[in-house]
C-alpha positions as CSV (number, residue, x, y, z in Angstrom):
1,X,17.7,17.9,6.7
2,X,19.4,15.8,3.9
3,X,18.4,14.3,0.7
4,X,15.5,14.9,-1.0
5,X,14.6,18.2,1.4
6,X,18.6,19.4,-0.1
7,X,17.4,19.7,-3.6
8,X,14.4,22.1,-5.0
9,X,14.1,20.0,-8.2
10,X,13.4,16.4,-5.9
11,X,11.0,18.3,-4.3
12,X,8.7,19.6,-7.2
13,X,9.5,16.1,-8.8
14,X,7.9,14.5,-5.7
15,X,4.9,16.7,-6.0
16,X,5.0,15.9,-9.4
17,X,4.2,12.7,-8.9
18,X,1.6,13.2,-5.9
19,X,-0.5,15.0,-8.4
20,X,-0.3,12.1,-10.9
21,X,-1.3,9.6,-8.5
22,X,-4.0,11.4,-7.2
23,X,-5.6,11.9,-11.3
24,X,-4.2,8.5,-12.2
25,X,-6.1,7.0,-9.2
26,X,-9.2,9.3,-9.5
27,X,-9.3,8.3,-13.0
28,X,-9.2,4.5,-12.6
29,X,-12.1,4.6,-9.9
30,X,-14.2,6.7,-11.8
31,X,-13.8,4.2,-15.1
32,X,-14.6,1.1,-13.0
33,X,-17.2,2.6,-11.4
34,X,-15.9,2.5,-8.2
35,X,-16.6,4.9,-5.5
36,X,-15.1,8.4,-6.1
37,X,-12.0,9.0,-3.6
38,X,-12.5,12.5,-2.7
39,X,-10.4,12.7,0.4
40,X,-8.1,10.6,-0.5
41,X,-7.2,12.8,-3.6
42,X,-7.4,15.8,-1.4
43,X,-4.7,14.3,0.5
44,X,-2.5,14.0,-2.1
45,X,-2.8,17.1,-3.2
46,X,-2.3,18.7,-0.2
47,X,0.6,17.3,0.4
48,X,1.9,17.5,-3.2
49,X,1.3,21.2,-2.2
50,X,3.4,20.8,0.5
51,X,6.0,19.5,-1.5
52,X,5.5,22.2,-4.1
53,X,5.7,25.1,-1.8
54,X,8.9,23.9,-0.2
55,X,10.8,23.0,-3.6
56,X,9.5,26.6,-4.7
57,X,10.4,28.5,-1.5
58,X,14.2,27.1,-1.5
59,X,14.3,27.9,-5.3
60,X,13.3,31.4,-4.7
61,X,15.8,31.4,-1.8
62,X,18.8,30.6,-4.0
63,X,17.7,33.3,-6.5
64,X,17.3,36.2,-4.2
65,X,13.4,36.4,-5.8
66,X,10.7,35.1,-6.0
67,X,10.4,32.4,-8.5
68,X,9.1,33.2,-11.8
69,X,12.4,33.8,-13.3
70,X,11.9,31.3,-16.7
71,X,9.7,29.1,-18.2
72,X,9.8,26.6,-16.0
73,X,9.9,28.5,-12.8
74,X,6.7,30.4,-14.6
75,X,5.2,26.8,-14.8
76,X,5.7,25.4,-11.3
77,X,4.6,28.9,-9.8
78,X,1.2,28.7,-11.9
79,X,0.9,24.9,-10.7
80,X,1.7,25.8,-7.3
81,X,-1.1,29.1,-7.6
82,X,-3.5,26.8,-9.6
83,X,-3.3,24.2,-6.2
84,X,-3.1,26.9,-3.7
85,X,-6.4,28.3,-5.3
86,X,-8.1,24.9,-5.5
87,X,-7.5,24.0,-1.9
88,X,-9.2,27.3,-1.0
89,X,-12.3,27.4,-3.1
90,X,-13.0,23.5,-3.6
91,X,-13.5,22.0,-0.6
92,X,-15.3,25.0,0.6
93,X,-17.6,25.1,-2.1
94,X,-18.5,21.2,-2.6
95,X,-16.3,20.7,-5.9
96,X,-15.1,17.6,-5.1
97,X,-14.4,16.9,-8.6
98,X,-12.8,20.0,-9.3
99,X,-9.9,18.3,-7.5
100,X,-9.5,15.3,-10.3
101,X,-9.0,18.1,-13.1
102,X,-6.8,20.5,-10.8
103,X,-4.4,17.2,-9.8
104,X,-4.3,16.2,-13.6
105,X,-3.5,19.8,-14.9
106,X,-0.8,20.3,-12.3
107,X,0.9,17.1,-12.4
108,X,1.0,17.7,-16.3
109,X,2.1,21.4,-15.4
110,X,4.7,19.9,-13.1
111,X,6.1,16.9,-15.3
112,X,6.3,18.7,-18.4
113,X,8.3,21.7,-16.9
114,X,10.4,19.5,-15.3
115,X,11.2,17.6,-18.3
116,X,11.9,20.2,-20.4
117,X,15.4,20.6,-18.6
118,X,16.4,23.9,-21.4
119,X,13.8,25.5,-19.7
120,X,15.5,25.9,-16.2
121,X,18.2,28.0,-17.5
122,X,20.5,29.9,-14.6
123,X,20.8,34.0,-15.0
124,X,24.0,36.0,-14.3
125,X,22.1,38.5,-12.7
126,X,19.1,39.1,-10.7
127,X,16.1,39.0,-13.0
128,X,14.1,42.0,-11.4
129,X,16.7,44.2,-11.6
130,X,16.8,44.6,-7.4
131,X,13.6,46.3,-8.2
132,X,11.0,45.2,-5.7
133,X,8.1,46.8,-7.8
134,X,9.2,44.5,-10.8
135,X,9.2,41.4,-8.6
136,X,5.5,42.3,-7.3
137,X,4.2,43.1,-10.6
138,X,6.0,39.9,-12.0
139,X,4.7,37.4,-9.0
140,X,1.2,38.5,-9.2
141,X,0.7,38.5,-12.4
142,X,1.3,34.7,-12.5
143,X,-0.5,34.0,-9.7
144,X,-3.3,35.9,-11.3
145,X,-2.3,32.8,-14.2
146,X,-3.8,30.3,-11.5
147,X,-7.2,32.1,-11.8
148,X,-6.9,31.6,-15.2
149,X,-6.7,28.3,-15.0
150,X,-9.5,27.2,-12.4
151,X,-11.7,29.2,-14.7
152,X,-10.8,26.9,-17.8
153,X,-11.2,24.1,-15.2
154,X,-14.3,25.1,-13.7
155,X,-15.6,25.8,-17.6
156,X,-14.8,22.0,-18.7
157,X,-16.6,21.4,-16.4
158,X,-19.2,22.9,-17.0
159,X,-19.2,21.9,-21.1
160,X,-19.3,18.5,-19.8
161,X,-22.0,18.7,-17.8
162,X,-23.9,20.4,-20.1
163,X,-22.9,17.8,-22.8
164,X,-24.2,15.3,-20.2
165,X,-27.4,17.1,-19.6
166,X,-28.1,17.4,-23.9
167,X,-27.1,13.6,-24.0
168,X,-29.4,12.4,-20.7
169,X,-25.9,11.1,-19.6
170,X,-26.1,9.6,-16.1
171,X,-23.2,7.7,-15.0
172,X,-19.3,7.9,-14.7
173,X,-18.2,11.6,-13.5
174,X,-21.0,13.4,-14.5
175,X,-23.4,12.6,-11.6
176,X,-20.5,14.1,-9.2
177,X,-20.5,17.2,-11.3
178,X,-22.2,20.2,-9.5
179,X,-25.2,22.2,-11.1
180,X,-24.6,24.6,-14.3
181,X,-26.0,27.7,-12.4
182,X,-23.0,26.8,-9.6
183,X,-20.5,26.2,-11.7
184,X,-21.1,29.4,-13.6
185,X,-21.2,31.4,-10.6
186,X,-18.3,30.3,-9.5
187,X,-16.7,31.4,-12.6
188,X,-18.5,34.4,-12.7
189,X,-16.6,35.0,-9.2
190,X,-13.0,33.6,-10.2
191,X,-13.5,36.0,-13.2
192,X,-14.0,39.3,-11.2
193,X,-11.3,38.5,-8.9
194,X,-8.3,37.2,-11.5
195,X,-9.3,40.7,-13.1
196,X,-8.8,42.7,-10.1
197,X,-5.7,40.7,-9.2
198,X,-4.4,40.9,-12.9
199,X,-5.1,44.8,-12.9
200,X,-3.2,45.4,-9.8
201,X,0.0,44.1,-11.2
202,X,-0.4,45.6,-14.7
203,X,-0.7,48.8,-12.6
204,X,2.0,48.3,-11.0
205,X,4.1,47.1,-14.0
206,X,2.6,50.0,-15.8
207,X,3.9,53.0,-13.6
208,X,7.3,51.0,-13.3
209,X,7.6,51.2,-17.3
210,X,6.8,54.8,-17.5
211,X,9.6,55.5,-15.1
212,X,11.9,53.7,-17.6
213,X,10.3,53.0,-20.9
214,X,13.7,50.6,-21.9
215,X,13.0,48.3,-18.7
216,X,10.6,46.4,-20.5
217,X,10.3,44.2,-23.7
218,X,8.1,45.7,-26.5
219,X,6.8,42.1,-26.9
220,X,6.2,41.1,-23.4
221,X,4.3,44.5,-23.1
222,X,2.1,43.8,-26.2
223,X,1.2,40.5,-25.2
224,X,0.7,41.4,-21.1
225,X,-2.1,44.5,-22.7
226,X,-3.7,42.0,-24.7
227,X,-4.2,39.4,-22.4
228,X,-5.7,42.4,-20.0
229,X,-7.8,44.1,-22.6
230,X,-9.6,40.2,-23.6
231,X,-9.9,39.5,-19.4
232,X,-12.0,43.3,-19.3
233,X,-13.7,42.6,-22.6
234,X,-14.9,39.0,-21.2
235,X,-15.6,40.8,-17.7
236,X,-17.7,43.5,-19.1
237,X,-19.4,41.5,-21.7
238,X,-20.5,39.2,-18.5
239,X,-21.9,42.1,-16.8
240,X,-23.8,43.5,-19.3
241,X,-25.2,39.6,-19.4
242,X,-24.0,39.5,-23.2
243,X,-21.8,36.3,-22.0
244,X,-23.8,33.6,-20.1
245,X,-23.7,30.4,-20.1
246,X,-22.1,28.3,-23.0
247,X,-20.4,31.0,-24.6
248,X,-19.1,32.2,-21.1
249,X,-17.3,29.3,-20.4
250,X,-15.8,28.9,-24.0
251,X,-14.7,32.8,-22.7
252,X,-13.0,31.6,-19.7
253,X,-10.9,28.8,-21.7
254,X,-10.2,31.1,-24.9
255,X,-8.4,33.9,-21.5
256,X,-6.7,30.4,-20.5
257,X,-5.5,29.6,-23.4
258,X,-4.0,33.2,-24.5
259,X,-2.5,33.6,-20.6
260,X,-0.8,30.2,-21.9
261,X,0.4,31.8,-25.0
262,X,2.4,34.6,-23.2
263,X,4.4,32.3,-20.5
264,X,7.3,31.9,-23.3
265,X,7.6,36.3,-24.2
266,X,7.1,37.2,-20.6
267,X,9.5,34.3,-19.3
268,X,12.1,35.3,-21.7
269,X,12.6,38.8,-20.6
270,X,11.4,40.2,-17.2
């Protein structure tokens, strides 16, 4: 093949701008009032996925790893995870909606890492080391990131629902938004499974550093322990029932937000 399928960047740029069409397009029917375009938004996410996955896979070919080797690599692989997750859970569980906040969060995801061109910087060497612990512990990790961010989806939603419910709001998006109790379930569920996944690779990060305490950035360390400690704190506080509801989802977004937070110190050293 030649072209577009020739260079990684065209291809996340393509998928890019799949996701934008699919929010932009969502957007505009639900503001007119026109009928919501659930499969067709599907489609284009799907096959911005596509897109994605290929533009990912040759960039991890010509680095020898997989790719989450800078800040923009980090981005990409968490808007590729965040997609990969939506097309697993969202259809299957009814969220048709879900799909107009996943599109817009990866196409801005997508766009802005592929902007920021300083990002995308090139390495000498390989960035794992040749270890293939590191690389594990390194790719999980930010898919566990995805997680993340279907939670904070998945908890704007449910604010604006509620908001919608306080405010006896009945038209635009929020009649196509599913029921609180779902939509905290599911994040109940997203929760105890981005916390196994995250605790695998700190495991595996953590008996990696204790082989060779100088492998790893104090910094990166501090903020990878923090992120974990506030994702078990949120976990057990919702099994105790201490977190429900309101206060629940604002937990989800505040683990979203501080997951955010640590792309640039994990990014900058692996």
């Amino acid at each position: 093949m030649t072209g577009i399928f020739d260079d990684e960047r065209s291809l996340l740029w393509v998928a890019a701008i799949l996701y934008s069409v699919g929010f932009l397009t969502s957007l505009a029917s639900l503001a007119k009032g026109w009928r919501y375009p659930r499969w067709r938004l599907l489609a284009l996410i799907a096959t911005g996925f596509v897109f994605q996955s290929l533009g990912l896979y040759q960039r991890g070919l010509e680095a020898g790893s997989c790719p989450v080797g800078n800040p923009f690599e980090i981005l990409q692989f968490i808007a590729w995870a965040t997609t990969l997750i939506y097309l697993a859970v969202g259809p299957a569980f009814r969220m048709s909606l879900l799909g107009f906040f996943c599109s817009g969060t990866t196409a801005f995801l997508g766009l802005f890492s592929l902007l920021m061109r300083p990002w995308d910087y090139v390495r000498d060497t390989r960035v794992f080391g040749n270890n293939p612990w590191v690389e594990t512990h390194a790719a999980i990790a930010i898919f566990s990131y995805g997680v993340f961010t279907i939670m904070a989806l998945i908890s704007v939603m449910y604010l604006t629902q509620n908001f919608g419910l306080q405010h006896k709001r009945s038209h635009g998006l929020f009649p196509l938004l599913p029921s609180l109790v779902q939509l905290d379930l599911m994040n109940a569920r997203l929760l105890f499974a981005g916390v196994g996944v995250f605790t695998f690779a700190m495991t595996v990060g953590l008996v990696n550093w204790l082989e060779d305490l100088q492998s790893v950035n104090t910094l990166k360390l501090l903020f990878a322990f923090g992120l974990w400690i506030t994702c078990l704190a949120v976990f057990v506080l919702r099994m105790i029932k201490m977190l429900l509801a309101k206060r629940f989802a604002w937990s989800c977004l505040l683990i979203f937000i501080l997951a955010m937070i640590t792309i640039w110190p994990i990014g900058a050293n692996h």
